[in-house]
The first five atom37 places (N, CA, C, CB, O) and aatype in JSON, in Angstrom:
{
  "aatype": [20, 20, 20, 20, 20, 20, 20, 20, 20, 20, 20, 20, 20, 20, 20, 20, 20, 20, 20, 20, 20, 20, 20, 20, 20, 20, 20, 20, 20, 20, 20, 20, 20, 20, 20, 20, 20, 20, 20, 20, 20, 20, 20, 20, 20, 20, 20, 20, 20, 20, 20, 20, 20, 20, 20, 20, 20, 20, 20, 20, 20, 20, 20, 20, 20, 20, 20, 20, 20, 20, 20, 20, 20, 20, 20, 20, 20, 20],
  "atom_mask": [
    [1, 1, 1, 1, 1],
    [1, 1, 1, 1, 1],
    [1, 1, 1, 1, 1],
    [1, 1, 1, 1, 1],
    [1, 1, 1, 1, 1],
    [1, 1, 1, 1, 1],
    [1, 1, 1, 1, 1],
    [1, 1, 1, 1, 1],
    [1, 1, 1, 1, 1],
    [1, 1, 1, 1, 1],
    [1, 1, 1, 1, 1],
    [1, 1, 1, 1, 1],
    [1, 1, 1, 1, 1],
    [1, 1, 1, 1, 1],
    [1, 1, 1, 1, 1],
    [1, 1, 1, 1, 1],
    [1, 1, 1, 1, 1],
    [1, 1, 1, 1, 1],
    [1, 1, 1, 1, 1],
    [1, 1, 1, 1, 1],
    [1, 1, 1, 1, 1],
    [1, 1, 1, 1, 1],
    [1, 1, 1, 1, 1],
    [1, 1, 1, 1, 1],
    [1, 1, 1, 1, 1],
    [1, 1, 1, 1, 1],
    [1, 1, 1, 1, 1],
    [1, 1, 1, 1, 1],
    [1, 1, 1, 1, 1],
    [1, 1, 1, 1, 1],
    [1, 1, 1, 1, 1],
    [1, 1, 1, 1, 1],
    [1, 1, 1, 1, 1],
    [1, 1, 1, 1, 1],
    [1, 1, 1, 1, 1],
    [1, 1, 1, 1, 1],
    [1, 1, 1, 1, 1],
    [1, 1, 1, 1, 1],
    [1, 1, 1, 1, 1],
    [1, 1, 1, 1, 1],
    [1, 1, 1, 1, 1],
    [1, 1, 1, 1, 1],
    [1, 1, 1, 1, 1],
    [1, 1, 1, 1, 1],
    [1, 1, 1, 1, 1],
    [1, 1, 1, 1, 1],
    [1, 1, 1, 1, 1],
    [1, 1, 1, 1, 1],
    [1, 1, 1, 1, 1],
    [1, 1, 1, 1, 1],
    [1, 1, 1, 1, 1],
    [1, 1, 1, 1, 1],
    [1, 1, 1, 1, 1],
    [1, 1, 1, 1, 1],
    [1, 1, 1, 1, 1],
    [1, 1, 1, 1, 1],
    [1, 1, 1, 1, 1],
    [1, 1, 1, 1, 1],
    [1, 1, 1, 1, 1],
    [1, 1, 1, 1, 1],
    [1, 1, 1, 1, 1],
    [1, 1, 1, 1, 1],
    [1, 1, 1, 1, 1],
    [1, 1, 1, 1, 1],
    [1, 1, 1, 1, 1],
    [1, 1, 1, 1, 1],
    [1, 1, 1, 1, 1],
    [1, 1, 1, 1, 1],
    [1, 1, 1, 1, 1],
    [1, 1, 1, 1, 1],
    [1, 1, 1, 1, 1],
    [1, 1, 1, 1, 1],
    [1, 1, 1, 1, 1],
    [1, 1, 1, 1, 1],
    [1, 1, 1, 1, 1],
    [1, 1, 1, 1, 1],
    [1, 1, 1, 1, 1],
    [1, 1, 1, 1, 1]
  ],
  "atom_positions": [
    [[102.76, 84.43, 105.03], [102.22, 84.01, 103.76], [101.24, 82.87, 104.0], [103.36, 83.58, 102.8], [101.52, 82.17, 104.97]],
    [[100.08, 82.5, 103.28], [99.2, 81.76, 103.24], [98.98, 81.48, 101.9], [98.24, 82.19, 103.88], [99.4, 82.32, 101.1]],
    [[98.41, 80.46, 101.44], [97.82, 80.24, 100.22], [96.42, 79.18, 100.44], [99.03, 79.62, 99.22], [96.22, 78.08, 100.95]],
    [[95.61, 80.23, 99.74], [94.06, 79.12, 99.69], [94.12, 78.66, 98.39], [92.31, 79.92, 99.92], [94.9, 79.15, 97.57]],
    [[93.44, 77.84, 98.16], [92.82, 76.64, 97.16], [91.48, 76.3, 97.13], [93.36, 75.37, 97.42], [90.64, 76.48, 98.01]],
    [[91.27, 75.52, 95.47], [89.62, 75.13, 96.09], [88.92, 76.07, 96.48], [89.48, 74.27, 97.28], [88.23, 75.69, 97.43]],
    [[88.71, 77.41, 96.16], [87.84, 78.27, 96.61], [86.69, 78.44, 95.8], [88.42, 79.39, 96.82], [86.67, 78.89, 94.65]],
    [[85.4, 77.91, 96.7], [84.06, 77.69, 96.22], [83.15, 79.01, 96.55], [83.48, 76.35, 96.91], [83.29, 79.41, 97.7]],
    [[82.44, 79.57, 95.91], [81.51, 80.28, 96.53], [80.18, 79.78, 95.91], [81.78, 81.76, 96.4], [80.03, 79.66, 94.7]],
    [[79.07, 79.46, 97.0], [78.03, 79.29, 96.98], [76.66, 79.56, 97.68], [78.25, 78.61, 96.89], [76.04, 78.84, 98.47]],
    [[76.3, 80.96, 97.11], [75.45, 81.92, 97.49], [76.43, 82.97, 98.68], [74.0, 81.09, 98.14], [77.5, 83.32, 98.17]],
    [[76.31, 83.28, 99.53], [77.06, 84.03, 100.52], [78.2, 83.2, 101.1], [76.14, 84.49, 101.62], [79.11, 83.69, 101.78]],
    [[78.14, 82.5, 100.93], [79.66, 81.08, 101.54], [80.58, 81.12, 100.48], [79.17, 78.97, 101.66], [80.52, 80.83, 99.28]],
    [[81.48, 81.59, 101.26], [83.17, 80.86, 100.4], [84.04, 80.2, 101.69], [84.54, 82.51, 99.5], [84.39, 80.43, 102.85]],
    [[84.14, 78.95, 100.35], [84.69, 77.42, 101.48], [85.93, 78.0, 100.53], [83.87, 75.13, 101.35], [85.97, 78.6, 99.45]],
    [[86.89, 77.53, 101.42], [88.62, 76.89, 100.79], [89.22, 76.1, 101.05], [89.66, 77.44, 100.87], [88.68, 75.39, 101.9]],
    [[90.53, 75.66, 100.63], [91.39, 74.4, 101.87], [92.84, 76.34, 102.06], [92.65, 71.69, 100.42], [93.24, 77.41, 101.6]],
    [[92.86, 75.53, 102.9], [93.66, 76.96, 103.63], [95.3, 76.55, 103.96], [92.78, 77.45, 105.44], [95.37, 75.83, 104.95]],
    [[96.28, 76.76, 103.49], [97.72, 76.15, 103.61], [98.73, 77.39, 104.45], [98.38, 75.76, 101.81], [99.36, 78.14, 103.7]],
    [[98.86, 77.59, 105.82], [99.59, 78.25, 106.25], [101.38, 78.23, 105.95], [99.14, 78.06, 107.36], [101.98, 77.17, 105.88]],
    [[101.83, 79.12, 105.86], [103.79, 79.13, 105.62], [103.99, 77.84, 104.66], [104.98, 78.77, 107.46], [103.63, 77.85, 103.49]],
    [[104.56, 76.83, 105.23], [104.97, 76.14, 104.83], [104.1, 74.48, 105.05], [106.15, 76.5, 105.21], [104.63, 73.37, 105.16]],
    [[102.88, 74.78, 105.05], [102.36, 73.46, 105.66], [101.77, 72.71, 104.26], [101.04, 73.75, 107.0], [101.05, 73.19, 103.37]],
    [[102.27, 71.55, 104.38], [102.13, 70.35, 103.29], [100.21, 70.29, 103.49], [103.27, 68.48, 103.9], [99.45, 70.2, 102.53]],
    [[99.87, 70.35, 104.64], [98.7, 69.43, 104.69], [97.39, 70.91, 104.95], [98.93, 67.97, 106.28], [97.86, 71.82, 105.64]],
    [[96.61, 71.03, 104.69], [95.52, 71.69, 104.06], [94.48, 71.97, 105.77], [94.7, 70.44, 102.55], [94.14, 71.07, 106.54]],
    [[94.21, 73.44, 105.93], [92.94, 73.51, 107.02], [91.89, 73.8, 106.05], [93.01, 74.77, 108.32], [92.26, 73.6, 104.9]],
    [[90.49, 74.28, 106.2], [89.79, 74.51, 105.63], [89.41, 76.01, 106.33], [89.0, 73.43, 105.5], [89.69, 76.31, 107.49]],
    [[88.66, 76.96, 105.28], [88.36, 78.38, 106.17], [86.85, 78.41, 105.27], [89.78, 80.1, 105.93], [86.61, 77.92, 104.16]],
    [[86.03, 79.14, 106.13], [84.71, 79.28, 105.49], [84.22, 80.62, 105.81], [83.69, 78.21, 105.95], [83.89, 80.89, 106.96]],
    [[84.15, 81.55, 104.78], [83.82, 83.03, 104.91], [82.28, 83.31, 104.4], [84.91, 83.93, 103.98], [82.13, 83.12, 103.19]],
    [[81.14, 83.72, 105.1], [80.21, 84.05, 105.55], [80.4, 85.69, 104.73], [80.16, 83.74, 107.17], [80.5, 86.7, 105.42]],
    [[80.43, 85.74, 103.43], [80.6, 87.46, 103.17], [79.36, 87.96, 103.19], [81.27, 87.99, 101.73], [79.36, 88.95, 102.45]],
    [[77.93, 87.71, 103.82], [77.05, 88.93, 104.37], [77.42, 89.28, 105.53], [75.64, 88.73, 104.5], [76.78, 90.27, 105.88]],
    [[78.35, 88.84, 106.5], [78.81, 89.56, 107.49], [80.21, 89.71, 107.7], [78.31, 89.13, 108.47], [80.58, 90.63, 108.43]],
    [[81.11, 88.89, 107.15], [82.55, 88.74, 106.81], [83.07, 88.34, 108.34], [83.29, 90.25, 106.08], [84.08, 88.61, 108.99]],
    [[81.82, 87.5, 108.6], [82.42, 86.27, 110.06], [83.17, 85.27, 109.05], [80.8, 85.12, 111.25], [82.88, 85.14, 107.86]],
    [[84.02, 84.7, 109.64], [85.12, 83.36, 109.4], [84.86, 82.39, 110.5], [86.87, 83.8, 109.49], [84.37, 82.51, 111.62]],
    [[85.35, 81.37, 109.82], [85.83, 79.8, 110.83], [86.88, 79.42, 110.19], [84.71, 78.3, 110.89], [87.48, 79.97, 109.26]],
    [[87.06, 78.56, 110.67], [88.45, 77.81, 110.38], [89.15, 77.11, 110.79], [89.16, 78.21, 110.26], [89.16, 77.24, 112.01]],
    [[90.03, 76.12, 110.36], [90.58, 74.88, 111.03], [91.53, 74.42, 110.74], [89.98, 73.97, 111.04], [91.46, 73.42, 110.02]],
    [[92.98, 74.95, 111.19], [93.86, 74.91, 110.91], [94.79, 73.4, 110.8], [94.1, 75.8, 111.57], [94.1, 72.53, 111.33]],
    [[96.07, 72.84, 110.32], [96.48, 72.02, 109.85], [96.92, 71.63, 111.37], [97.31, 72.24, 108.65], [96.86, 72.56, 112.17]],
    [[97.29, 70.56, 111.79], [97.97, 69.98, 112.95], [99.08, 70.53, 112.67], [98.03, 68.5, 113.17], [99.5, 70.57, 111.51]],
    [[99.95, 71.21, 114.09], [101.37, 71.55, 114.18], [101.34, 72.99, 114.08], [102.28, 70.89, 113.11], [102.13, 73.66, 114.74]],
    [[100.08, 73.79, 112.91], [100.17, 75.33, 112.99], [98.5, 75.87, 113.47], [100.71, 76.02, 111.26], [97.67, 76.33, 112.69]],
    [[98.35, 75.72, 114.6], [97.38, 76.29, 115.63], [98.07, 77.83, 115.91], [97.29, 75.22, 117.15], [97.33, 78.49, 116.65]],
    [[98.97, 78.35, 115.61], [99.98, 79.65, 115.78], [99.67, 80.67, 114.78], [101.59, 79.28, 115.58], [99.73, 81.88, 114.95]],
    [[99.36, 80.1, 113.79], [98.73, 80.84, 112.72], [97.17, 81.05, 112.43], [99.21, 80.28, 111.67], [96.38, 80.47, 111.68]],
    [[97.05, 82.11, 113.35], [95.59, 82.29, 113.45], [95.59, 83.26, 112.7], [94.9, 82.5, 114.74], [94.93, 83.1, 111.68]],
    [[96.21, 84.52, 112.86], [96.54, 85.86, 111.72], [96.4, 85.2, 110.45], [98.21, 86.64, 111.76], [95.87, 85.98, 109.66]],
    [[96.68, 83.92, 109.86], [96.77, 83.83, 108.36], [95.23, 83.75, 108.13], [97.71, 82.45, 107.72], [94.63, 84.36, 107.24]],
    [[94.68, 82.91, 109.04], [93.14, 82.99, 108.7], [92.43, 84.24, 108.35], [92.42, 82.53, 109.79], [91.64, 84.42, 107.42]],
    [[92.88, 85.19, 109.37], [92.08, 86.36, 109.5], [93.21, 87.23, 107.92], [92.15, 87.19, 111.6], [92.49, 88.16, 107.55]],
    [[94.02, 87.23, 107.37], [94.24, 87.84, 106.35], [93.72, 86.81, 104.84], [95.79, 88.26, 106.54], [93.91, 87.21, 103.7]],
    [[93.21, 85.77, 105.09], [92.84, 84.92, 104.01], [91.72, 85.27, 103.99], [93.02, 83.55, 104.03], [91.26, 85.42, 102.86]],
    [[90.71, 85.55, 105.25], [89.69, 85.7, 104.83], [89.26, 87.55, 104.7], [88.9, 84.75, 105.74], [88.18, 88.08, 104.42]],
    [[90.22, 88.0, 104.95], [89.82, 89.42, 104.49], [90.21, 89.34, 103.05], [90.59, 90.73, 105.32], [89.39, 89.83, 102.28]],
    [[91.28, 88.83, 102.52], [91.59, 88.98, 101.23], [90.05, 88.29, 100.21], [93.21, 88.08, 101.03], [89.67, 88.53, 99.06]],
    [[89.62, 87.58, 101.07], [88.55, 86.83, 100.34], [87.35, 87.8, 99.76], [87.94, 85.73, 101.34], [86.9, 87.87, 98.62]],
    [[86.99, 88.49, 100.92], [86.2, 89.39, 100.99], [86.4, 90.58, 100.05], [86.18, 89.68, 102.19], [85.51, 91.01, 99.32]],
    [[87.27, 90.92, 100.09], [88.31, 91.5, 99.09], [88.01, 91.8, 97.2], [89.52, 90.33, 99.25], [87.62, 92.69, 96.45]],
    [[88.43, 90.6, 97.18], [88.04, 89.67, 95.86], [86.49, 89.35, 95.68], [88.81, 88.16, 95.97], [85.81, 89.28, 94.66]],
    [[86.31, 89.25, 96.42], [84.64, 89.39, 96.05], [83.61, 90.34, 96.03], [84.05, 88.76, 96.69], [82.41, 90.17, 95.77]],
    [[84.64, 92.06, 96.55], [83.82, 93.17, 96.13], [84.39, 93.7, 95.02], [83.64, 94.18, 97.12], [83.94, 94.67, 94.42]],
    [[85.98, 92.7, 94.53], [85.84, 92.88, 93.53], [85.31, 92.7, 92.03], [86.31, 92.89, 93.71], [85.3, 93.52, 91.11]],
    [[84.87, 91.33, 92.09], [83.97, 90.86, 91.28], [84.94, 89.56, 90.6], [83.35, 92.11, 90.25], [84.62, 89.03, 89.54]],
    [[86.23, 89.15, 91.43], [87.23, 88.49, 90.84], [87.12, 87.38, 92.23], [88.78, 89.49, 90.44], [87.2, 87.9, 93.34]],
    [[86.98, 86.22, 92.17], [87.16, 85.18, 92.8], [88.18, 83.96, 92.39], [86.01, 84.84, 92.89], [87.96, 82.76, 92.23]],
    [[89.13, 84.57, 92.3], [89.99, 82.92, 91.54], [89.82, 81.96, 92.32], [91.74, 82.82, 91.32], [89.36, 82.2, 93.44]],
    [[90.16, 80.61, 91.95], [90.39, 79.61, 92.04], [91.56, 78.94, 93.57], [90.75, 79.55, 90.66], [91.55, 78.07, 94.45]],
    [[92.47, 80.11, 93.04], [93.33, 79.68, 94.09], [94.09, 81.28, 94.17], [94.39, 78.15, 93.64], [94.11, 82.07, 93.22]],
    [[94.68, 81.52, 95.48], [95.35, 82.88, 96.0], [96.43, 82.33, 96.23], [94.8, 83.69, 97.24], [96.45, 81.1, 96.25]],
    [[97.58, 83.04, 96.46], [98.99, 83.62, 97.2], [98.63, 84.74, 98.26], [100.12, 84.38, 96.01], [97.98, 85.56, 97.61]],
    [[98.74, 85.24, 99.75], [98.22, 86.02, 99.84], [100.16, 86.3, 100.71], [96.5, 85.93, 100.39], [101.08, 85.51, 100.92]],
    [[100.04, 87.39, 100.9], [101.4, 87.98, 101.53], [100.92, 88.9, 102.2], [102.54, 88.54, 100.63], [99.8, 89.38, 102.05]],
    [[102.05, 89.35, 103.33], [101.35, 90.84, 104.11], [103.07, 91.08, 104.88], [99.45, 90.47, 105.72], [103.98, 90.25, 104.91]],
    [[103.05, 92.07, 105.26], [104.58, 92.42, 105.97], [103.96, 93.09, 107.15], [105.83, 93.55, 105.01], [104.68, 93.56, 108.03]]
  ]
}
């Protein structure tokens, strides 16, 4: 599980603060959707959670062919 926040889009950029499992303290992820490259920078202590990036920012991508960008996500995956 992941949850983003703060999700800005401005022109082809969507910035977020990015909160892996259980982490109090915030990375940031920045999705590039004319090519659906990512970055990202995870919280001190969860460098392990690199998969959440890569499902935050597909979900992002996601949401933005759908024409729905909220504010803030829950994202889950099994």
């Amino acid at each position: 599980m992941v949850n983003i926040k703060n999700i800005e889009k401005n022109n082809d950029i969507v910035k977020c603060e990015i909160y892996p499992e259980d982490s109090k303290e915030a990375g940031t992820l920045s999705v590039d959707l004319s090519t659906e490259k990512y970055q990202y920078e995870l919280p001190a202590g969860y460098e392990w959670c690199k998969n959440h990036a890569a499902h935050a920012a597909r979900e992002i991508v996601a949401m933005n062919r759908d024409g729905e960008l909220p504010k803030e996500k829950r994202i889950m995956w099994v």
